[in-house]
ZAFIDREN-865602 format. One record per residue (C-alpha): residue number from 0; residue in one letter; chain; y, z, x. Coordinates in pm, 1 decimal. Layout:
NUM, A, A, Y, Z, X
...
% end
This chain:
0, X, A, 1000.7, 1212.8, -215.9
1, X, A, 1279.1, 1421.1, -139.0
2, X, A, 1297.1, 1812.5, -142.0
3, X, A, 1606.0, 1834.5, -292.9
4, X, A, 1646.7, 1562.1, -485.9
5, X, A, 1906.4, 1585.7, -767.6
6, X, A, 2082.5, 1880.8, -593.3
7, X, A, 2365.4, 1867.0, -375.8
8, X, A, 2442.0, 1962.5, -20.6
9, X, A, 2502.4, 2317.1, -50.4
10, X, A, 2244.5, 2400.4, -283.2
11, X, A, 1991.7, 2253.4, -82.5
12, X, A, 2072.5, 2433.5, 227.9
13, X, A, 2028.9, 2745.8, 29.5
14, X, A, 1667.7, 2608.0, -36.4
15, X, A, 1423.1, 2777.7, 207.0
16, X, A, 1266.7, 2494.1, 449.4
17, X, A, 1543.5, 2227.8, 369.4
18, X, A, 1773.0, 2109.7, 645.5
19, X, A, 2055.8, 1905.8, 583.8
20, X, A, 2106.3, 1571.3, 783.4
21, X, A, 2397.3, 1448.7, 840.7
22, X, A, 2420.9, 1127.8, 1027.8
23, X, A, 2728.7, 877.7, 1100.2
24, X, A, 2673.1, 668.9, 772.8
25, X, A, 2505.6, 938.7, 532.4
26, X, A, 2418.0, 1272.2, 464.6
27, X, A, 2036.8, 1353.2, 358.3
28, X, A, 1789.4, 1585.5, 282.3
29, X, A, 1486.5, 1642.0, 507.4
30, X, A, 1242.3, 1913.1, 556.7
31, X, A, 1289.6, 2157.6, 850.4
32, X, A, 942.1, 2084.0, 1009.7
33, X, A, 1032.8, 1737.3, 1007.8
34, X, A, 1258.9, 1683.1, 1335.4
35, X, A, 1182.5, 1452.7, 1622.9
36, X, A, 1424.9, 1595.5, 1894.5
37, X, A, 1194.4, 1849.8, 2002.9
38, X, A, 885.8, 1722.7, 2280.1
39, X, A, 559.2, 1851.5, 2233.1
40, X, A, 330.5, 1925.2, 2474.5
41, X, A, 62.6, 1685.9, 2520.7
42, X, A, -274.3, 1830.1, 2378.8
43, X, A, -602.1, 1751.3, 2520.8
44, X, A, -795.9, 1502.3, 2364.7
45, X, A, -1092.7, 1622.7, 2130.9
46, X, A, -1437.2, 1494.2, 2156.8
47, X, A, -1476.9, 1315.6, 1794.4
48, X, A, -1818.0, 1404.1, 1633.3
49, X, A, -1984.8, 1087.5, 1525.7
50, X, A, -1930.2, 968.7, 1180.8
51, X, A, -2218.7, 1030.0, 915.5
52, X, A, -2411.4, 743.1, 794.7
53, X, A, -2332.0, 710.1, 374.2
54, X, A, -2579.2, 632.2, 160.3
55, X, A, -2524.7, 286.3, 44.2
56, X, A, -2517.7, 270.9, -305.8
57, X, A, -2786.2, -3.0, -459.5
58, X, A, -2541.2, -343.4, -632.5
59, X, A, -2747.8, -534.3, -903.7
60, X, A, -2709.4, -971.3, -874.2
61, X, A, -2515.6, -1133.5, -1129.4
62, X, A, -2862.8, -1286.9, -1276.3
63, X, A, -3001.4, -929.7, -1264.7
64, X, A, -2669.8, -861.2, -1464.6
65, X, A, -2678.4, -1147.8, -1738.6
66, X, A, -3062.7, -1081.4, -1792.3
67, X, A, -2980.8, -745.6, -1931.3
68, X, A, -3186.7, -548.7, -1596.5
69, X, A, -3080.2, -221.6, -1545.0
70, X, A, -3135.1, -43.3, -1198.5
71, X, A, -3495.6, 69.5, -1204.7
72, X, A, -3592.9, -271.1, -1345.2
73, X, A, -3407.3, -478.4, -1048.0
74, X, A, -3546.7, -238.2, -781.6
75, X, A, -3911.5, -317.2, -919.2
76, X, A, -3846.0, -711.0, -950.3
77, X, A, -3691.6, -717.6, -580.1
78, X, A, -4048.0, -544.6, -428.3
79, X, A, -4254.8, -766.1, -577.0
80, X, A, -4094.5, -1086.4, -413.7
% end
């Protein structure tokens, strides 16, 4: 979605962090962090922590379904077999 979408050219370059694009085909809007002519350092690489184990959430059979069990009920049936 554009910053200054519905304005024109001047009054979006009034707008504070709006840049004005103009290219050989069309003029545009854009955002003045958003520019790719600069280079950027390259950053050292973080170590990435490991991921968390989720608690799996418990999923009832279709039978278990149809039969009308509700969560406690399947849990019990599934230790007894």
């Amino acid at each position: 979605m554009s910053l200054c979408k519905g304005y024109s050219s001047r009054e979006c370059s009034v707008k504070v962090g709006c840049k004005v694009a103009r290219g050989s085909k069309r003029t545009f809007c854009r955002k003045s962090k958003n520019s790719k002519r600069t280079t950027k350092k390259a950053s050292p690489k973080r170590k990435s922590s490991p991921k968390r184990k989720t608690k799996r959430t418990f999923r009832r059979s279709e039978t278990e379904r149809l039969k009308g069990y509700n969560k406690k009920q399947s849990k019990a049936l599934r230790q007894l077999m």
